[in-house]
MIBATOR-616144 format. One record per residue (C-alpha): residue number from 1; residue in three letters; x, y, z. Coordinates in nm, 4 decimals, decimal comma. Example, Ala and Ser with C-alpha at 12.3 -4.5 7.8 and 13.67 -1.06 7.14 Angstrom:
pos:1; code:ALA; xx:1,2300; yy:-0,4500; zz:0,7800
pos:2; code:SER; xx:1,3670; yy:-0,1060; zz:0,7140
This chain:
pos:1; code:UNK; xx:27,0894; yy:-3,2418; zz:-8,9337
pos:2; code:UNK; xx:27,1473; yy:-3,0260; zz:-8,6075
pos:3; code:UNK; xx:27,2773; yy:-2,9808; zz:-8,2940
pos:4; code:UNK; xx:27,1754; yy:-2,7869; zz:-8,0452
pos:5; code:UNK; xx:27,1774; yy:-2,7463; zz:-7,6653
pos:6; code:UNK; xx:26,9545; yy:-2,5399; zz:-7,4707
pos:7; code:UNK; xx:27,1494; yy:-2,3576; zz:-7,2350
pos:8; code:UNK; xx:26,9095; yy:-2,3846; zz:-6,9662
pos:9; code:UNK; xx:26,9015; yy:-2,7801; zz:-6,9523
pos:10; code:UNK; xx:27,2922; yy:-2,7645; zz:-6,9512
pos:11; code:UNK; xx:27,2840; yy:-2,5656; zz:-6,6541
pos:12; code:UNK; xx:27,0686; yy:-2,8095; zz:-6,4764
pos:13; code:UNK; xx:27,2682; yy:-3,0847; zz:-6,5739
pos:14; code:UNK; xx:27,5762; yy:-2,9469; zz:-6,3794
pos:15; code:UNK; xx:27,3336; yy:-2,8474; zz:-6,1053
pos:16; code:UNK; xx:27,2235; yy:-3,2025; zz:-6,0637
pos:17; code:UNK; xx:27,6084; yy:-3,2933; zz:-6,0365
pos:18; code:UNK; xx:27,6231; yy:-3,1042; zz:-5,7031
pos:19; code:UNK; xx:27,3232; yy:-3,1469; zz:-5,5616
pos:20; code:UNK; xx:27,4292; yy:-3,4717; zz:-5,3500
pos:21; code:UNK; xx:27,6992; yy:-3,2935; zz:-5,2261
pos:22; code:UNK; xx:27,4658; yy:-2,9659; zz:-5,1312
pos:23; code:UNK; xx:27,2513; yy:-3,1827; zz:-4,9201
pos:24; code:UNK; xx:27,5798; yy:-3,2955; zz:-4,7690
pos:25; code:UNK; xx:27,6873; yy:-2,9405; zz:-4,6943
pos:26; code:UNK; xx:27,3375; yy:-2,8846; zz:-4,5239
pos:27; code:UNK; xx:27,2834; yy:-3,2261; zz:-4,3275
pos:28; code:UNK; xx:27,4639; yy:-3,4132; zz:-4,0437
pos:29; code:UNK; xx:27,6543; yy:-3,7338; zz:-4,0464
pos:30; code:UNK; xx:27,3212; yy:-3,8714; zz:-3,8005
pos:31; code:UNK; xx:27,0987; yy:-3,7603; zz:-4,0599
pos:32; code:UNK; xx:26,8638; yy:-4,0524; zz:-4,1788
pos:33; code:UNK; xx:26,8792; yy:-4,1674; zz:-4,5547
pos:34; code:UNK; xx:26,5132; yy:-4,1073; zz:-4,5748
pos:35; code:UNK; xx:26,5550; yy:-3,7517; zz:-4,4914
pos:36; code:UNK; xx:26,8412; yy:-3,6653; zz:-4,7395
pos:37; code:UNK; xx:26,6647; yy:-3,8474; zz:-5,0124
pos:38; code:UNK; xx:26,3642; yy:-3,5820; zz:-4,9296
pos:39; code:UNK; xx:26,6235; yy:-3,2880; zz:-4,9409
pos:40; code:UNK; xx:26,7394; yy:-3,4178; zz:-5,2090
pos:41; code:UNK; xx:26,3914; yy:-3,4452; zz:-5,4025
pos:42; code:UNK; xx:26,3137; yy:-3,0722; zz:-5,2596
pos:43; code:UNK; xx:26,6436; yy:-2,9255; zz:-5,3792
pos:44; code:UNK; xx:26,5535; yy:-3,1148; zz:-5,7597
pos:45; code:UNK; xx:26,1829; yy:-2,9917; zz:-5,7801
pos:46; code:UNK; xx:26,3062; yy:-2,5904; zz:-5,6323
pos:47; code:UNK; xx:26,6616; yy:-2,6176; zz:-5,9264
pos:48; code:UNK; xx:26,4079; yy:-2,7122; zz:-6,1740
pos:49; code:UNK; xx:26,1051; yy:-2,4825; zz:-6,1183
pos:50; code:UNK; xx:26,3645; yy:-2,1716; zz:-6,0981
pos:51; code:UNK; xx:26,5584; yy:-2,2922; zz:-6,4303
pos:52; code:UNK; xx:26,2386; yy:-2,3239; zz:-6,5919
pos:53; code:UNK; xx:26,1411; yy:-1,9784; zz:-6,4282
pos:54; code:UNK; xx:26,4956; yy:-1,8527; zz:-6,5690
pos:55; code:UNK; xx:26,3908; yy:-1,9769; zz:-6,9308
pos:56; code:UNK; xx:26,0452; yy:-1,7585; zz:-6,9440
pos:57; code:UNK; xx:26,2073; yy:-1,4663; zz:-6,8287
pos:58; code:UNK; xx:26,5417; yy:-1,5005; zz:-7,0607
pos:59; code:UNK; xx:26,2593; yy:-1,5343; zz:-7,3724
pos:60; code:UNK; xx:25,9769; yy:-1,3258; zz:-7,2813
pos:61; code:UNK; xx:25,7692; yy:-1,6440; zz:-7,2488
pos:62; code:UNK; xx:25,4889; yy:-1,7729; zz:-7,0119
pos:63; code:UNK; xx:25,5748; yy:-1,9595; zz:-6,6986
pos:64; code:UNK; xx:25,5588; yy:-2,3367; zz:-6,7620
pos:65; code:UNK; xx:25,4903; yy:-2,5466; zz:-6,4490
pos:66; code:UNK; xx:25,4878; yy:-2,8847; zz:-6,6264
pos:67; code:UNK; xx:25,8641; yy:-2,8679; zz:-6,8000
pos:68; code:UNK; xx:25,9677; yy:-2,7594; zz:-6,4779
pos:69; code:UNK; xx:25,7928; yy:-3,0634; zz:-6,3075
pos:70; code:UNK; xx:25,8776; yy:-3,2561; zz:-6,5664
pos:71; code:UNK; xx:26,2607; yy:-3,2036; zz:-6,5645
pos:72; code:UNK; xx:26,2424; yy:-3,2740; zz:-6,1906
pos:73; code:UNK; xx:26,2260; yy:-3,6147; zz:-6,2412
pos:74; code:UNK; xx:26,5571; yy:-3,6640; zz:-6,4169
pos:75; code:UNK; xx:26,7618; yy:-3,3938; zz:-6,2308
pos:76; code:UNK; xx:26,6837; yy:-3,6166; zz:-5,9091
pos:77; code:UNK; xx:26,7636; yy:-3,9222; zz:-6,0862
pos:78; code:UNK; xx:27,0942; yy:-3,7860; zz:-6,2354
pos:79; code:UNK; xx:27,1994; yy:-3,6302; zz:-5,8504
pos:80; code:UNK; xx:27,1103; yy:-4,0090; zz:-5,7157
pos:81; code:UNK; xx:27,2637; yy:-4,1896; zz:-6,0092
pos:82; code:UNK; xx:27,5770; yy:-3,9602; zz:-5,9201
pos:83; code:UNK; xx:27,5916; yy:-4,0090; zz:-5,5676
pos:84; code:UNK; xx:27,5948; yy:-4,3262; zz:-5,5180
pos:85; code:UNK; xx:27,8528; yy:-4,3574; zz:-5,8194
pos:86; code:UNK; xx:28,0777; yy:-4,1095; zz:-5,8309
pos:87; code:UNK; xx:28,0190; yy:-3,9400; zz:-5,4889
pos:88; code:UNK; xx:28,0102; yy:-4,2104; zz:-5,2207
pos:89; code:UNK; xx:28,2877; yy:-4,4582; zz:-5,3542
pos:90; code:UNK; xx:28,5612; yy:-4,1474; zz:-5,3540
pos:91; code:UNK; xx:28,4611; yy:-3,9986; zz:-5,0493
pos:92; code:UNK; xx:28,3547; yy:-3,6892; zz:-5,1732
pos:93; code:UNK; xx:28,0127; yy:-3,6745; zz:-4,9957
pos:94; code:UNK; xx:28,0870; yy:-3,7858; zz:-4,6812
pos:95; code:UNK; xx:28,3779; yy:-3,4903; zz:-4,6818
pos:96; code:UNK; xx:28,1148; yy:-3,2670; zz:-4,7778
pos:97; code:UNK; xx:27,9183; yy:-3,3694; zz:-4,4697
pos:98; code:UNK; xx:28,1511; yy:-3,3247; zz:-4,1997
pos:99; code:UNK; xx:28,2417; yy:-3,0109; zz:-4,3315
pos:100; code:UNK; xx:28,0138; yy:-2,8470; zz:-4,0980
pos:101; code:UNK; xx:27,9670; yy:-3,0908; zz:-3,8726
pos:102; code:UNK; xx:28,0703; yy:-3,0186; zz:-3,5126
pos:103; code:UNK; xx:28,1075; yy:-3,3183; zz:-3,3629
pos:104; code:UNK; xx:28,3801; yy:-3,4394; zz:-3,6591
pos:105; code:UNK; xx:28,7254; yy:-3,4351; zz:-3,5304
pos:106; code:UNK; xx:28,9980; yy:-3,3768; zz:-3,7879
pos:107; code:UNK; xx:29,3503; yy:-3,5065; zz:-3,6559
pos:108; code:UNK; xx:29,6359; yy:-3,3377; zz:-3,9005
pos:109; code:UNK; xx:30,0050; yy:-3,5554; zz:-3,8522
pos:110; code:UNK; xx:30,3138; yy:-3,3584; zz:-3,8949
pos:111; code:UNK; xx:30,5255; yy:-3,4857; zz:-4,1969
C-alpha cells in the first residue's frame, strides 16, 4: 500500500480555496451572480490548464489538454462548494469585494 500526492493537484486544491475570494477582489458589490459564476468558471478552466501546463514542463512531458479540462470541473466545484460554505457565512467574500470598491464607505469608531 501507498500514498502519494502529486504536488501539482495539491497546488490546485489550495488554488480553488481562493478563487471565490479572487473574483471578489476583481468584481463589484453590483456585480450580477451570473457574471461571477462565469469569472469564476474562467478563473477554474485558466488555474487548471496552466497547472497542467506546469506538470509537462516540470517532467519533460507532452501538453495534456484533457487532464487540464478535466480537473476544471472539480476545481470550480470545490471554489463554489467553498464559497457558499465557508466564504459567505463569515463574511470573508463580501470583505474581499469591497476591498476595491469605491463606492464602500468604511466608518472606523474611536475606542
Amino acid at each position: 500500500m501507498t500514498f502519494t500526492l502529486d504536488p501539482a493537484l495539491v497546488i490546485q486544491l489550495l488554488v480553488s480555496t481562493v478563487l471565490p475570494l479572487l473574483v471578489g477582489l476583481v468584481t463589484k458589490t453590483v456585480t450580477s451572480g451570473g457574471m461571477k459564476a462565469v469569472l469564476l468558471a474562467l478563473f477554474a478552466l485558466a488555474s487548471s490548464l496552466l497547472t497542467e501546463l506546469g506538470v509537462a514542463i516540470s517532467n519533460g512531458t507532452v501538453y495534456d489538454v484533457g487532464q487540464g479540462l478535466l480537473l476544471a470541473l472539480p476545481t470550480f466545484l470545490i471554489a463554489v462548494g467553498l464559497h457558499y460554505g465557508l466564504w459567505k457565512p463569515t463574511g470573508t467574500s463580501a470583505r474581499a469585494q469591497q476591498m476595491f470598491d469605491r463606492n464602500t464607505i468604511v466608518v472606523h469608531e474611536s475606542r
